[in-house]
mmCIF file as Biopython writes it, N, C-alpha, C and O atoms, coordinates in Angstrom:
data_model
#
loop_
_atom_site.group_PDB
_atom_site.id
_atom_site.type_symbol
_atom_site.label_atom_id
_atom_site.label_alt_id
_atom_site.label_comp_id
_atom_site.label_asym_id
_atom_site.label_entity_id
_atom_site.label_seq_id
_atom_site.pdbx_PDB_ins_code
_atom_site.Cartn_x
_atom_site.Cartn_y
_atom_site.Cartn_z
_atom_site.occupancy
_atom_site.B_iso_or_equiv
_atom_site.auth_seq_id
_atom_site.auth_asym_id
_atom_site.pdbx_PDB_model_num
ATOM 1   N N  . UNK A ? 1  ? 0.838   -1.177 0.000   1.0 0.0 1  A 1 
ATOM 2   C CA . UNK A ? 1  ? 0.000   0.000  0.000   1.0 0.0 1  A 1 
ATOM 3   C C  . UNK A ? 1  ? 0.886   1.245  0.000   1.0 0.0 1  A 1 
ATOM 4   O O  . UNK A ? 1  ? 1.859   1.199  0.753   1.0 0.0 1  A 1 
ATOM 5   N N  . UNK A ? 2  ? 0.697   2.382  -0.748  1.0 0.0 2  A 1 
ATOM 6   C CA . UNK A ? 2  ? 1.581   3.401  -1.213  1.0 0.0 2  A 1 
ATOM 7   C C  . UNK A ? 2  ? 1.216   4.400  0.091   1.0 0.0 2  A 1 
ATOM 8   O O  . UNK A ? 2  ? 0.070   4.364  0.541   1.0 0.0 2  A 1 
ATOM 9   N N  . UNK A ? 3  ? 1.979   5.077  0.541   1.0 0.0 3  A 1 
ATOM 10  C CA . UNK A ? 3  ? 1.855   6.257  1.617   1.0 0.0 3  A 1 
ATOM 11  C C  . UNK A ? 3  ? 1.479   7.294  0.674   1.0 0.0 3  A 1 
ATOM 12  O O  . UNK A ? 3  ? 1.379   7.140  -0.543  1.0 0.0 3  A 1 
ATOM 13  N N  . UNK A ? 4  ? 1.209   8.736  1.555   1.0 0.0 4  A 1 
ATOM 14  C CA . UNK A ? 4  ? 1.001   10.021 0.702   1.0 0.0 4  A 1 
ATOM 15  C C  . UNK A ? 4  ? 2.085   10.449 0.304   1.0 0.0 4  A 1 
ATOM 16  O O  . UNK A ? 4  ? 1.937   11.187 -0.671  1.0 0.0 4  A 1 
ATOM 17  N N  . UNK A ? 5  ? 3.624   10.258 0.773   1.0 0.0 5  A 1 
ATOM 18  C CA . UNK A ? 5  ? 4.675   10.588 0.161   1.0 0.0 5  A 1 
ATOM 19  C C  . UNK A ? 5  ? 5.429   9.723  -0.627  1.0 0.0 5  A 1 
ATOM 20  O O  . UNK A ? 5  ? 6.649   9.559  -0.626  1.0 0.0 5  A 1 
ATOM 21  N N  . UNK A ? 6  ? 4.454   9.116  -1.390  1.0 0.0 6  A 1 
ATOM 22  C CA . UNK A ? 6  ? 4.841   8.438  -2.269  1.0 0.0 6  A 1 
ATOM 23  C C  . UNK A ? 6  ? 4.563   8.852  -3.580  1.0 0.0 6  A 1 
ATOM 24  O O  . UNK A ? 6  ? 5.229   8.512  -4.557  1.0 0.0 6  A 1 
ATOM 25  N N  . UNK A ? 7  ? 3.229   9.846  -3.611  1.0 0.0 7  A 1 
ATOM 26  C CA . UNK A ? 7  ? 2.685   10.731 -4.497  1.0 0.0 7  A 1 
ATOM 27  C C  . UNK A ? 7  ? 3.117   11.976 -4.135  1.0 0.0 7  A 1 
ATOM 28  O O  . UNK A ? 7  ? 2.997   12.577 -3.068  1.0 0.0 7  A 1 
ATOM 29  N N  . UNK A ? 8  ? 3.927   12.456 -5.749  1.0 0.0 8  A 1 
ATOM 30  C CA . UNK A ? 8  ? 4.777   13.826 -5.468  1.0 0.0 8  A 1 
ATOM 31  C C  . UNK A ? 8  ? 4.046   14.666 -5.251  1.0 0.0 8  A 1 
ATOM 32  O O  . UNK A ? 8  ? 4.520   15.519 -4.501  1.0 0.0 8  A 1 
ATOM 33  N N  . UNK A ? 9  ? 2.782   14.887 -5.664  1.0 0.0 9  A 1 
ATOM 34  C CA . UNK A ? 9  ? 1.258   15.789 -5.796  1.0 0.0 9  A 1 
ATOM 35  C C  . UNK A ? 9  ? 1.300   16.345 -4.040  1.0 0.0 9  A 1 
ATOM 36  O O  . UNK A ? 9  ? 1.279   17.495 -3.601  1.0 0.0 9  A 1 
ATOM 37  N N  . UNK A ? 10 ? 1.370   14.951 -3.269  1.0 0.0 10 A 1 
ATOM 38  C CA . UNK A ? 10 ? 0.894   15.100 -1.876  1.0 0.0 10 A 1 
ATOM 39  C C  . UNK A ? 10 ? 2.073   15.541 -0.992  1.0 0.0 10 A 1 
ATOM 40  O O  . UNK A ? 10 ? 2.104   16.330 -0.048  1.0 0.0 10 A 1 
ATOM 41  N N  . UNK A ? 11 ? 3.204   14.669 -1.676  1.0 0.0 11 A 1 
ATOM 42  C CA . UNK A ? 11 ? 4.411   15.293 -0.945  1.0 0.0 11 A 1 
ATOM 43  C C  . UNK A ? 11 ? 5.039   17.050 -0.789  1.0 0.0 11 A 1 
ATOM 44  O O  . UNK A ? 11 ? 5.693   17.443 0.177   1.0 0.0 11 A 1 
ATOM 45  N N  . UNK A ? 12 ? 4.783   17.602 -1.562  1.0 0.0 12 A 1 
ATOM 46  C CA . UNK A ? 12 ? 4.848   18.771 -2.031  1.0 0.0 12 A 1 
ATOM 47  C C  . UNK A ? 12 ? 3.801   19.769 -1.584  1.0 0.0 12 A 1 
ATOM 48  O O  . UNK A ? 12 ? 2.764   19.823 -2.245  1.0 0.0 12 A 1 
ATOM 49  N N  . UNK A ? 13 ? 3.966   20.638 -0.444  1.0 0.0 13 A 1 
ATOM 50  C CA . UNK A ? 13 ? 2.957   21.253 0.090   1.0 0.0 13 A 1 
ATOM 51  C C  . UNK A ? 13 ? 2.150   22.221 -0.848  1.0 0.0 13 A 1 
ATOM 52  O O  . UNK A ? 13 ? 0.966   22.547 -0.765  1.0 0.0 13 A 1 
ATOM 53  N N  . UNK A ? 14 ? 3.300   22.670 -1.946  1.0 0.0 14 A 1 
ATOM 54  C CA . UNK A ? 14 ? 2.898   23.842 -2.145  1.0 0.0 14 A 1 
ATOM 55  C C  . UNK A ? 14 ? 2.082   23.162 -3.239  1.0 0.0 14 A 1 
ATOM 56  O O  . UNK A ? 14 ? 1.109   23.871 -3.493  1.0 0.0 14 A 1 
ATOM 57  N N  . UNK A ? 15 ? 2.107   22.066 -3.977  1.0 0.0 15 A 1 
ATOM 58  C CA . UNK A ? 15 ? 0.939   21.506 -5.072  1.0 0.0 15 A 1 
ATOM 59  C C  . UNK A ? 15 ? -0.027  21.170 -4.056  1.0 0.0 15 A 1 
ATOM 60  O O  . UNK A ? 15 ? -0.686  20.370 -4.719  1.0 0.0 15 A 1 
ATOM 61  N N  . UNK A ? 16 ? -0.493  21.193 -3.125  1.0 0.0 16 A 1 
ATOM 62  C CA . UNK A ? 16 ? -1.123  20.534 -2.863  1.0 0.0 16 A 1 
ATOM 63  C C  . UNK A ? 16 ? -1.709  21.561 -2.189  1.0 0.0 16 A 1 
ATOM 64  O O  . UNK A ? 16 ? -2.888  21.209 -2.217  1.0 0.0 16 A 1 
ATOM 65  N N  . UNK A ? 17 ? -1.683  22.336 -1.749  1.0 0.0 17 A 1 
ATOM 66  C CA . UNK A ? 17 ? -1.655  23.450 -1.324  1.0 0.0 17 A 1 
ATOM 67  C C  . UNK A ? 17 ? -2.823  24.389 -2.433  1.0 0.0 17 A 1 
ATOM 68  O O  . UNK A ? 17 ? -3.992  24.710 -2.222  1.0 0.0 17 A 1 
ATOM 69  N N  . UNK A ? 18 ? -1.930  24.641 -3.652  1.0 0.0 18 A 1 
ATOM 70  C CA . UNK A ? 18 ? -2.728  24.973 -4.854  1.0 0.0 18 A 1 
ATOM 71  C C  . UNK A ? 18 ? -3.856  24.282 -5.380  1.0 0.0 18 A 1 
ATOM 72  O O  . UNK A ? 18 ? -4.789  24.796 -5.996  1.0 0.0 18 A 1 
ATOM 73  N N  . UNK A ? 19 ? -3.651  22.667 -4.997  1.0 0.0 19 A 1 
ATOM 74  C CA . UNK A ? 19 ? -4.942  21.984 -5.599  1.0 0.0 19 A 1 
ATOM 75  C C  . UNK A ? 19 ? -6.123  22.426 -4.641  1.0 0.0 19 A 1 
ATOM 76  O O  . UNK A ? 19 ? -7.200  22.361 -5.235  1.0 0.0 19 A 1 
ATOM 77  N N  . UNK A ? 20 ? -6.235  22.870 -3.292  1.0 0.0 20 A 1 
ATOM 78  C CA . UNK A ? 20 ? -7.098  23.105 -2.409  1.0 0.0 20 A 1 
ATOM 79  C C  . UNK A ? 20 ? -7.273  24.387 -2.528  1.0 0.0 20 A 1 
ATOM 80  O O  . UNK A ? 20 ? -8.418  24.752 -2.259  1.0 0.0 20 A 1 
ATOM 81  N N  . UNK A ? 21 ? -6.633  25.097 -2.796  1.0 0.0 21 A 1 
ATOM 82  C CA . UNK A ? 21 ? -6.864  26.915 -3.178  1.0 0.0 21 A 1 
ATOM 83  C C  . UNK A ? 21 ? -7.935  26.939 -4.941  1.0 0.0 21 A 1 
ATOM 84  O O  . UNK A ? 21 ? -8.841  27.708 -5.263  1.0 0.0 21 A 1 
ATOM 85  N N  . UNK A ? 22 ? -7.513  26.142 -5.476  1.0 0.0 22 A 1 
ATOM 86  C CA . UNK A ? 22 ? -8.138  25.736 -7.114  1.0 0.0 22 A 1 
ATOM 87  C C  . UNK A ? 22 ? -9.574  25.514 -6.363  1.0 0.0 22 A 1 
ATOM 88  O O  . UNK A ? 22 ? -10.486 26.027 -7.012  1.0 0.0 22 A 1 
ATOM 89  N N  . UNK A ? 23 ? -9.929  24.986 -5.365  1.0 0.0 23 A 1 
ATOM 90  C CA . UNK A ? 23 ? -11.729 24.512 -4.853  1.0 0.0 23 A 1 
ATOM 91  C C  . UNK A ? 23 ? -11.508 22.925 -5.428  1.0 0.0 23 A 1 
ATOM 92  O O  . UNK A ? 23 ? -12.504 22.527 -6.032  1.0 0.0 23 A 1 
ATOM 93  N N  . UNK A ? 24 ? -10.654 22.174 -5.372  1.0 0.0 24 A 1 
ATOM 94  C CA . UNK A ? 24 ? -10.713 20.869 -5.505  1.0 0.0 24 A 1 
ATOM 95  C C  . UNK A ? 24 ? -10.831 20.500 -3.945  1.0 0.0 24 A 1 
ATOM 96  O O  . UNK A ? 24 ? -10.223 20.937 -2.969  1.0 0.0 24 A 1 
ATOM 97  N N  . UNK A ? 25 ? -12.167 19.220 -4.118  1.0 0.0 25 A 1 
ATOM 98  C CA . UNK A ? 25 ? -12.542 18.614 -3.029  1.0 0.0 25 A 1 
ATOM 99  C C  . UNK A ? 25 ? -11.073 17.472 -2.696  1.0 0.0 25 A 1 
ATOM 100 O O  . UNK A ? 25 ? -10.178 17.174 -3.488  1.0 0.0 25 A 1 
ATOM 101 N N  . UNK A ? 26 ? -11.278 16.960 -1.063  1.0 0.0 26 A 1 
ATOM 102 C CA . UNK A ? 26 ? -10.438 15.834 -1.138  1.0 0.0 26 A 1 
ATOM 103 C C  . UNK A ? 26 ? -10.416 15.120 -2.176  1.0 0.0 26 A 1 
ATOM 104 O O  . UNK A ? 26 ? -9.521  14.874 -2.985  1.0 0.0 26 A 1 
ATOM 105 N N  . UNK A ? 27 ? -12.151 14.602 -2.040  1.0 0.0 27 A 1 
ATOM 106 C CA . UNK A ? 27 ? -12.604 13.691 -3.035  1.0 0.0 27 A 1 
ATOM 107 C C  . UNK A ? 27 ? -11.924 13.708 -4.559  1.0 0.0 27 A 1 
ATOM 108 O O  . UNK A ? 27 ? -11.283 12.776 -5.046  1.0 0.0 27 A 1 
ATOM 109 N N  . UNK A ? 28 ? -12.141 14.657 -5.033  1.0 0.0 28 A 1 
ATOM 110 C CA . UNK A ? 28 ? -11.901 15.178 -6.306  1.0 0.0 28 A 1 
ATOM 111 C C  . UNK A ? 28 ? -10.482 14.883 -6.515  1.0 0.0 28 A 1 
ATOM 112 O O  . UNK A ? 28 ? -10.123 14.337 -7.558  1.0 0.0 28 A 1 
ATOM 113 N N  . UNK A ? 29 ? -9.097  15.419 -4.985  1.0 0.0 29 A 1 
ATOM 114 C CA . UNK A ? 29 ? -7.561  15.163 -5.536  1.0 0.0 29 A 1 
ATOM 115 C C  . UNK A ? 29 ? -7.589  14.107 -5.820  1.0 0.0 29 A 1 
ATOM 116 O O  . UNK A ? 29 ? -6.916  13.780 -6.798  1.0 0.0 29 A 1 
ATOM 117 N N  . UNK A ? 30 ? -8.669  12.696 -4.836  1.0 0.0 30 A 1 
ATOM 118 C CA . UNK A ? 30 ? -7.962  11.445 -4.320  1.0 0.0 30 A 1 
ATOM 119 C C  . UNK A ? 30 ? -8.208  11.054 -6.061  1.0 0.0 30 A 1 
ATOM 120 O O  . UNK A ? 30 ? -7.242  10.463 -6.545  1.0 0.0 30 A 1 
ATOM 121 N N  . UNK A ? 31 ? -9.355  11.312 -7.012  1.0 0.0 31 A 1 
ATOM 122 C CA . UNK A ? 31 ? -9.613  10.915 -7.814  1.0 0.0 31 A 1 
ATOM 123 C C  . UNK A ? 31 ? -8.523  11.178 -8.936  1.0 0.0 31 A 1 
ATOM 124 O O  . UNK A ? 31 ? -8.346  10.470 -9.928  1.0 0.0 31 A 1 
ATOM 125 N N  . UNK A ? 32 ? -7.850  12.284 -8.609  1.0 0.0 32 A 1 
ATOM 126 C CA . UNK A ? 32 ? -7.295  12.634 -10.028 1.0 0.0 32 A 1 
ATOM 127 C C  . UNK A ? 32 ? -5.829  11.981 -9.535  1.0 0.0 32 A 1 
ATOM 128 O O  . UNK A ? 32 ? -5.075  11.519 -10.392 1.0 0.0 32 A 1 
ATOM 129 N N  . UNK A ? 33 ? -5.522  11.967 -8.360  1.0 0.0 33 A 1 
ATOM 130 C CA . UNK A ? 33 ? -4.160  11.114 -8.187  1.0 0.0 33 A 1 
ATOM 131 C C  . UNK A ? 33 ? -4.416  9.510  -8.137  1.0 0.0 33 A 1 
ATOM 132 O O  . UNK A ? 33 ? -3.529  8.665  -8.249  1.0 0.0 33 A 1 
ATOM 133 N N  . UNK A ? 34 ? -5.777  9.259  -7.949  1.0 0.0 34 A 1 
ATOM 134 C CA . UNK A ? 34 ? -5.685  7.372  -7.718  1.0 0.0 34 A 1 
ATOM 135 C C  . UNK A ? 34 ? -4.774  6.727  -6.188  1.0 0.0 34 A 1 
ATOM 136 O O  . UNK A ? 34 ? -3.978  5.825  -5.927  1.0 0.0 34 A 1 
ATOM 137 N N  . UNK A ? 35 ? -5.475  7.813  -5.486  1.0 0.0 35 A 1 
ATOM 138 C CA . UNK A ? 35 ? -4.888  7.426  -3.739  1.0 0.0 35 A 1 
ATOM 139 C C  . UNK A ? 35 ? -6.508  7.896  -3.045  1.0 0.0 35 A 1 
ATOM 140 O O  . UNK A ? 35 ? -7.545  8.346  -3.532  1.0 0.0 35 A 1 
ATOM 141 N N  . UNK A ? 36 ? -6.070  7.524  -1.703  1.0 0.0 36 A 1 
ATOM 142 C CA . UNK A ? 36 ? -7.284  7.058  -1.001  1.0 0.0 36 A 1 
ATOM 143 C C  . UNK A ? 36 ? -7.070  8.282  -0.145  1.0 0.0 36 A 1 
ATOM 144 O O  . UNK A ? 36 ? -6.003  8.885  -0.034  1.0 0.0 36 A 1 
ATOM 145 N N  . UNK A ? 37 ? -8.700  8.704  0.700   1.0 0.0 37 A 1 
ATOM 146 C CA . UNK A ? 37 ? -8.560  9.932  1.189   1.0 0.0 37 A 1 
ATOM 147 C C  . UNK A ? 37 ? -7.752  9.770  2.714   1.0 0.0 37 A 1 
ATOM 148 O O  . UNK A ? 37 ? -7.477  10.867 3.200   1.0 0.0 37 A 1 
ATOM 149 N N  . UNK A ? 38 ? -7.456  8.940  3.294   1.0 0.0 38 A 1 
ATOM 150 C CA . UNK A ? 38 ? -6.622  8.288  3.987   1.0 0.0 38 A 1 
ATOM 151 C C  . UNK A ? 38 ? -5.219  9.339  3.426   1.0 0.0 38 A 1 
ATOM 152 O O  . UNK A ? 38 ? -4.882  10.388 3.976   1.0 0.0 38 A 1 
ATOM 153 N N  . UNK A ? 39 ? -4.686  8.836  2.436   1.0 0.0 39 A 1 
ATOM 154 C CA . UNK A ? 39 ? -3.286  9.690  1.974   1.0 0.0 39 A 1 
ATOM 155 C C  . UNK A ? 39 ? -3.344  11.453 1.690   1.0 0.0 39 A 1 
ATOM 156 O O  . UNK A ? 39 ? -2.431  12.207 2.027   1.0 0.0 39 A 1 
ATOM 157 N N  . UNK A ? 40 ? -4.418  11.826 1.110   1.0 0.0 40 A 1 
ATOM 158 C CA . UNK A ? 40 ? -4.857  13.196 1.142   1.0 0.0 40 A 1 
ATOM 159 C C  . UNK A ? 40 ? -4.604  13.741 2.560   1.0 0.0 40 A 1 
ATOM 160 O O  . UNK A ? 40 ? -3.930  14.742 2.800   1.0 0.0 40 A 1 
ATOM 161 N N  . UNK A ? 41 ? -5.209  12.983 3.454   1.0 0.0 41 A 1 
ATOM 162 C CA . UNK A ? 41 ? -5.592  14.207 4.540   1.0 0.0 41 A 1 
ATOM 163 C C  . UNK A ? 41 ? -4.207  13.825 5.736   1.0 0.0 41 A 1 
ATOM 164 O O  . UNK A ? 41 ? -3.791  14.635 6.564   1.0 0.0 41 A 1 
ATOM 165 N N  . UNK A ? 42 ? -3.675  12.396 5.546   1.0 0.0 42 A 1 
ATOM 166 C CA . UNK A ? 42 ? -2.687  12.124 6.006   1.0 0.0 42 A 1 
ATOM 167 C C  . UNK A ? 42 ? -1.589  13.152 5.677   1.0 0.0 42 A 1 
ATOM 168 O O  . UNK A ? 42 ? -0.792  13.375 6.589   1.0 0.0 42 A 1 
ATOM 169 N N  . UNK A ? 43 ? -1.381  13.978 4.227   1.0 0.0 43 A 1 
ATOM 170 C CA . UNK A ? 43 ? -0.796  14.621 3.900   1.0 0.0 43 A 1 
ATOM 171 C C  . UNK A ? 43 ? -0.922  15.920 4.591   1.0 0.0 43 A 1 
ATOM 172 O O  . UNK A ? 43 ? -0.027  16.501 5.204   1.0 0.0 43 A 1 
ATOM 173 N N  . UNK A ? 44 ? -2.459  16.404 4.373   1.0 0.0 44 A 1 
ATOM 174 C CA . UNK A ? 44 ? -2.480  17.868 4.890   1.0 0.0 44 A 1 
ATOM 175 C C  . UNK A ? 44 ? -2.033  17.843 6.706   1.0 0.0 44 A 1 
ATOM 176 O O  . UNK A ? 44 ? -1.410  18.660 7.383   1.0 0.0 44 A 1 
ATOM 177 N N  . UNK A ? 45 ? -2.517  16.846 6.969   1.0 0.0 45 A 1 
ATOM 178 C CA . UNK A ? 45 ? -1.868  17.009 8.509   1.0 0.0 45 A 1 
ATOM 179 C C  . UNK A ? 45 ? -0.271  17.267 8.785   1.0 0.0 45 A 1 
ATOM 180 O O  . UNK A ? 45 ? 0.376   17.913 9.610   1.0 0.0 45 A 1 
ATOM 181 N N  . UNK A ? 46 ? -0.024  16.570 7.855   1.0 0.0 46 A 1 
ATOM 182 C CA . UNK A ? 46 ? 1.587   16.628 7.623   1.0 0.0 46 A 1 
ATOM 183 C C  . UNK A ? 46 ? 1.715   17.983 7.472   1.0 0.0 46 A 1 
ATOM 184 O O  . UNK A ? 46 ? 1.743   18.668 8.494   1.0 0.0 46 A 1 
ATOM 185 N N  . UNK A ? 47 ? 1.811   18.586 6.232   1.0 0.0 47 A 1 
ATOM 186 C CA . UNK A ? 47 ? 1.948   19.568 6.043   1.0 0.0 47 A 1 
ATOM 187 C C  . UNK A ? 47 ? 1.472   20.875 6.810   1.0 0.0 47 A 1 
ATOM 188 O O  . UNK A ? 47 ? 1.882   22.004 6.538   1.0 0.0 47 A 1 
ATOM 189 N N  . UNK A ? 48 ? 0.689   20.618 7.657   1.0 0.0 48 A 1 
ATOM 190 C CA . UNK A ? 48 ? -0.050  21.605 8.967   1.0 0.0 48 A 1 
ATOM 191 C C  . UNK A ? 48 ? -1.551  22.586 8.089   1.0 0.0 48 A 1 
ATOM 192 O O  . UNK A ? 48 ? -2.003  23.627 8.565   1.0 0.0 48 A 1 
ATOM 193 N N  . UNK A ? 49 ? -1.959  22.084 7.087   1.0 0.0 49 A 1 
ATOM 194 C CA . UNK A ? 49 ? -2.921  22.527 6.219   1.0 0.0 49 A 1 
ATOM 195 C C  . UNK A ? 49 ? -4.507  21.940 6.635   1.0 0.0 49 A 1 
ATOM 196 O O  . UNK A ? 49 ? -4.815  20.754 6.518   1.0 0.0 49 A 1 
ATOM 197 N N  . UNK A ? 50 ? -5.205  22.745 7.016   1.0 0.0 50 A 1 
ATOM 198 C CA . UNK A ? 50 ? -6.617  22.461 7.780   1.0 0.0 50 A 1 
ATOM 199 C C  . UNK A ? 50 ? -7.932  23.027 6.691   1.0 0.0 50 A 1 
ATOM 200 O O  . UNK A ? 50 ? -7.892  24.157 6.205   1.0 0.0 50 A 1 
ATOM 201 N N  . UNK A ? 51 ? -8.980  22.127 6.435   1.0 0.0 51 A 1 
ATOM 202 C CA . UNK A ? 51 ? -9.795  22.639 5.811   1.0 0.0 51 A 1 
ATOM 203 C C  . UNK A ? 51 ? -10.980 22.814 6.725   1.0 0.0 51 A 1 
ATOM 204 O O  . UNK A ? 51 ? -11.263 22.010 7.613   1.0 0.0 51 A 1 
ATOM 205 N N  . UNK A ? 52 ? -11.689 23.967 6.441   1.0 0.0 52 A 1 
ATOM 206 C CA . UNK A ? 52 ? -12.075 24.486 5.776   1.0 0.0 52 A 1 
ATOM 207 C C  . UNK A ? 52 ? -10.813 25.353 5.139   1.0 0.0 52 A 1 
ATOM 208 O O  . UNK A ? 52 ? -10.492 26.206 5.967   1.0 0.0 52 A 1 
ATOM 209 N N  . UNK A ? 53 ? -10.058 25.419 4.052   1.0 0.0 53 A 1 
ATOM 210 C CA . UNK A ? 53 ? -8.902  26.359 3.560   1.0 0.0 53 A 1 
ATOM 211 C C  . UNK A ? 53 ? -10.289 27.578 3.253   1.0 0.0 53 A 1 
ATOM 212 O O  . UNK A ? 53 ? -11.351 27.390 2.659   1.0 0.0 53 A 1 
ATOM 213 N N  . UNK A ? 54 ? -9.695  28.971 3.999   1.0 0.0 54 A 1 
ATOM 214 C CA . UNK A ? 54 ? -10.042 30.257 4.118   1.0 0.0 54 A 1 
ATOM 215 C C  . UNK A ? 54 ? -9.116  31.144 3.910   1.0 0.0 54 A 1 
ATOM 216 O O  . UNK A ? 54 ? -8.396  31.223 4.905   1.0 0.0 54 A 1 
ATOM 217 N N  . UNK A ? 55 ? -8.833  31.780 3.157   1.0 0.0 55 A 1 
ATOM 218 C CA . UNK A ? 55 ? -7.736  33.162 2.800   1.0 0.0 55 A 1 
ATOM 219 C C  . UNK A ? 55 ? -8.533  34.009 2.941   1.0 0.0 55 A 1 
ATOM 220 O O  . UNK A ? 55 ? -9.760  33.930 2.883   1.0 0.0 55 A 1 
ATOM 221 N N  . UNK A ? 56 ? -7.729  35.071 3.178   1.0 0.0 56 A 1 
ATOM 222 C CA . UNK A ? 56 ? -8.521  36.712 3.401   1.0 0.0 56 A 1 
ATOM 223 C C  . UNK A ? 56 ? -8.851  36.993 4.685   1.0 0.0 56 A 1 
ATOM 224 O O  . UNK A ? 56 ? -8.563  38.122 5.081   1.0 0.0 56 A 1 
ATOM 225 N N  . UNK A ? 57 ? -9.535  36.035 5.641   1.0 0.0 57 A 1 
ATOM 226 C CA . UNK A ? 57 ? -10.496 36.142 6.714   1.0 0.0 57 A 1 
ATOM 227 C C  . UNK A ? 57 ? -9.738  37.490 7.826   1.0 0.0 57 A 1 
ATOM 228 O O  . UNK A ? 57 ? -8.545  37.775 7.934   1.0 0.0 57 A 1 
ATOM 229 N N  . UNK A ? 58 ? -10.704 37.991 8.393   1.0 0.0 58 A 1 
ATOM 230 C CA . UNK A ? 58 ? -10.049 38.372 9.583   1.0 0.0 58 A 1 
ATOM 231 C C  . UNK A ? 58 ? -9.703  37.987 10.849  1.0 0.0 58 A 1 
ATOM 232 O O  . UNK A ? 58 ? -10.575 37.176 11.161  1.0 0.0 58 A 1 
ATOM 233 N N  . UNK A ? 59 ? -8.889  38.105 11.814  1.0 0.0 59 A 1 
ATOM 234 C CA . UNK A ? 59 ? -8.752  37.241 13.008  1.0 0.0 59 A 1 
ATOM 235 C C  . UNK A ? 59 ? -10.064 37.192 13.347  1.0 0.0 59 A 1 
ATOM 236 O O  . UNK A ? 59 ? -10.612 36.091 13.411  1.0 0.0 59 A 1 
ATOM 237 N N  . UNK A ? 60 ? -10.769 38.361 13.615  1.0 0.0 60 A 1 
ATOM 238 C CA . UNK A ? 60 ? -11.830 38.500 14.721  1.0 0.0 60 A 1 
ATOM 239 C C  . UNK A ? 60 ? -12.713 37.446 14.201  1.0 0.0 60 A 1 
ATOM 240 O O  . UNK A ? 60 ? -13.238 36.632 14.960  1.0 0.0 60 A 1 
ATOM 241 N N  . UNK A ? 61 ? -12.922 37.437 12.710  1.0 0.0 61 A 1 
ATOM 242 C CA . UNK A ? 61 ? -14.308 36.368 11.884  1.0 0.0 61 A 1 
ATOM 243 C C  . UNK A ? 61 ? -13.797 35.014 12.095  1.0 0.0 61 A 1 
ATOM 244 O O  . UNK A ? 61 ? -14.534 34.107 12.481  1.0 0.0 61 A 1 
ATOM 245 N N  . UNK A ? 62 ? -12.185 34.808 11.780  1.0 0.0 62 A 1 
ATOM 246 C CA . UNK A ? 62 ? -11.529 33.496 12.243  1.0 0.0 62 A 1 
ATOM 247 C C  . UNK A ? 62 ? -12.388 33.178 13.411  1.0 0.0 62 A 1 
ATOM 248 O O  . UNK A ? 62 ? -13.306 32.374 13.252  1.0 0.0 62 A 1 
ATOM 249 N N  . UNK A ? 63 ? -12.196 33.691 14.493  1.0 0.0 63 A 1 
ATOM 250 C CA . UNK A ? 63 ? -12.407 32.659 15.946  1.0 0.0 63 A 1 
ATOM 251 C C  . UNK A ? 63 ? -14.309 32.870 15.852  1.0 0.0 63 A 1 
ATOM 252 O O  . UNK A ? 63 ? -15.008 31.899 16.146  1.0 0.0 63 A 1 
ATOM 253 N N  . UNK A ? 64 ? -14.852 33.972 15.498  1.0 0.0 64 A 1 
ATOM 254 C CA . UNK A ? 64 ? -16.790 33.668 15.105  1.0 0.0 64 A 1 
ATOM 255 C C  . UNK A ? 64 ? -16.749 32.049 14.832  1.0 0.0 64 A 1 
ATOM 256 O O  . UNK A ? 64 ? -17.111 31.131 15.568  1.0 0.0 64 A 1 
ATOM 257 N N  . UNK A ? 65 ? -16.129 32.018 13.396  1.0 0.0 65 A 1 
ATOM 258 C CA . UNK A ? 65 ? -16.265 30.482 12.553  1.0 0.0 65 A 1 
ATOM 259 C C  . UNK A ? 65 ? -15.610 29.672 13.152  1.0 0.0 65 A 1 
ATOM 260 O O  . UNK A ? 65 ? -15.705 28.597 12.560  1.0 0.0 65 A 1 
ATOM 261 N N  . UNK A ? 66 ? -14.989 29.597 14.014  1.0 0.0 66 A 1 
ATOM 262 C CA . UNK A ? 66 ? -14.323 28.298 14.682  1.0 0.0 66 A 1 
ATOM 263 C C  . UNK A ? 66 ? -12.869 27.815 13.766  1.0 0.0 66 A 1 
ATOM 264 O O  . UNK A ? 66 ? -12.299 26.725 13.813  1.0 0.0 66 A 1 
ATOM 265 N N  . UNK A ? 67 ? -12.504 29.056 12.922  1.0 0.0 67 A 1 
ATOM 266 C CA . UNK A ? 67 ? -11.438 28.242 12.038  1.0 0.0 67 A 1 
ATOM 267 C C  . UNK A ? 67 ? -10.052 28.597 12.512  1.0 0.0 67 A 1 
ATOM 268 O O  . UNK A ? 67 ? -9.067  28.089 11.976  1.0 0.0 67 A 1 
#
């Protein structure tokens, strides 16, 4: 069974990073790489990357939404 750093997509914060800024679902990476969402999110933990992914926000709206 292949880990997430076995797929350069996942290993690589900053692609992966971009695929979640693009509005691609987990679902959607696990599909276009052919890995399980197991390795996706195994990745973002790695990488310290939390979804809901939010840019822009303000602190104060940050802690409203719980993000």
């Amino acid at each position: 069974m292949k880990c997430w750093y076995h797929y350069p997509e996942l290993a690589d914060r900053h692609i992966l990073l971009n695929l979640l800024r693009s509005g691609y679902s987990i679902r959607e990476i696990c599909e276009m790489l052919g890995c399980t969402r197991t390795n996706v999110a195994s990745a973002m933990k790695n990488h310290g990357i939390q979804r809901p992914y939010v840019e822009h926000v303000p602190e104060g709206m940050r802690k409203r939404m719980g993000l």
